[in-house]
C-alpha positions in Angstrom: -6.6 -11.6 12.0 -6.6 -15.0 14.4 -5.5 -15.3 17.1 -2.3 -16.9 16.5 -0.7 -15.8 20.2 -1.9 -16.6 23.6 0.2 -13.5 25.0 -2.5 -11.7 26.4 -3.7 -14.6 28.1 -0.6 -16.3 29.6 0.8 -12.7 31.1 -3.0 -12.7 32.8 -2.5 -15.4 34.2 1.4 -14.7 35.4 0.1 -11.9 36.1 2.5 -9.6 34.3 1.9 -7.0 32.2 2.7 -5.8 28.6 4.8 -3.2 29.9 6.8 -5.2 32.4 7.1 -7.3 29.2 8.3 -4.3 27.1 10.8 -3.3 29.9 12.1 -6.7 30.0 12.8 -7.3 26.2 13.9 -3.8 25.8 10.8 -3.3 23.4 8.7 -0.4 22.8 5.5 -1.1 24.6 3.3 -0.4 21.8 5.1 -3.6 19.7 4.4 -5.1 22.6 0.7 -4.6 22.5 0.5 -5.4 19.1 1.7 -8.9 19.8 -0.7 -9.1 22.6 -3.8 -7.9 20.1 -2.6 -10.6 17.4 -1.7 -7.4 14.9 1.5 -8.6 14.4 4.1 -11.1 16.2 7.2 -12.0 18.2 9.8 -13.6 15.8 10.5 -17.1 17.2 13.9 -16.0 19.0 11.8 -13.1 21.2 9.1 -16.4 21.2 12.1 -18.0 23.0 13.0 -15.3 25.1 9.1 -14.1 26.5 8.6 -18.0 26.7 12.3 -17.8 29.6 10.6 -14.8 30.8 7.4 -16.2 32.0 8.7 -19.5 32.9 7.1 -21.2 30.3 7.4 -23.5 27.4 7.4 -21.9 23.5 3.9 -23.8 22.8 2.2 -22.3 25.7 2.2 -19.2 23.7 1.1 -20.2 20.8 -2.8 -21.2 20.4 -4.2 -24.2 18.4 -5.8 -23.3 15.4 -8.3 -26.4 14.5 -9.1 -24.1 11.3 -6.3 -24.0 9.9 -4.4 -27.0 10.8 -7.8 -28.4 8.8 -7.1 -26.3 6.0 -3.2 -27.3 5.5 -4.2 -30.4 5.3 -7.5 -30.0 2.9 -4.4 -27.8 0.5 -2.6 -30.7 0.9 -4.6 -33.1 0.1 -6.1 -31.2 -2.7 -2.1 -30.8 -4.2 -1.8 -34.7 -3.8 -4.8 -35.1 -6.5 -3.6 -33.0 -8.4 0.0 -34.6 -8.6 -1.7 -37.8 -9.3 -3.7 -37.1 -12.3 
C-alpha cells in the first residue's frame, strides 16, 4: 500500500507519540497505528483534528505521490482520446 500519510513522520518530529495521539482523539491505539503504517486512514475530519493537534496544516500530513498524480493524469488523458474519437 503507499504511503499516502506522513503520520509517522510528522509525530517524530513533534515528538509525540501514537499513543499520546490515541489518548487525544479518544482512539484505540491500534487504529492509530494503522494510520501511522499506511494500512488504513484518518477520515478528513480526524485529518482536521490530528492536523489542530500537532499544530500543523492538513497537507503536512499528507505525502506527494509523483506516481500517482502521473497516473491521474495519463487516465485522464487517455479518457480525453477516447471522448474524441
Amino acid at each position: 500500500m503507499a504511503n499516502i500519510n506522513r503520520l509517522k513522520v510528522v509525530l517524530a518530529e513533534k515528538r509525540k507519540t501514537s499513543k499520546w495521539l490515541a489518548s487525544e482523539l479518544k482512539k484505540d491505539p491500534a487504529t492509530v497505528s494503522k494510520w501511522c503504517t499506511n494500512t488504513s486512514q484518518p477520515d478528513l475530519h480526524t485529518l482536521t483534528k490530528i492536523a489542530f493537534l500537532l499544530g500543523i496544516e492538513v497537507r503536512e500530513l499528507i505525502n506527494k505521490n509523483q506516481d500517482i498524480y502521473d497516473c491521474l493524469l495519463y487516465t485522464s488523458d487517455a479518457a480525453d482520446d477516447l471522448t474524441r474519437v
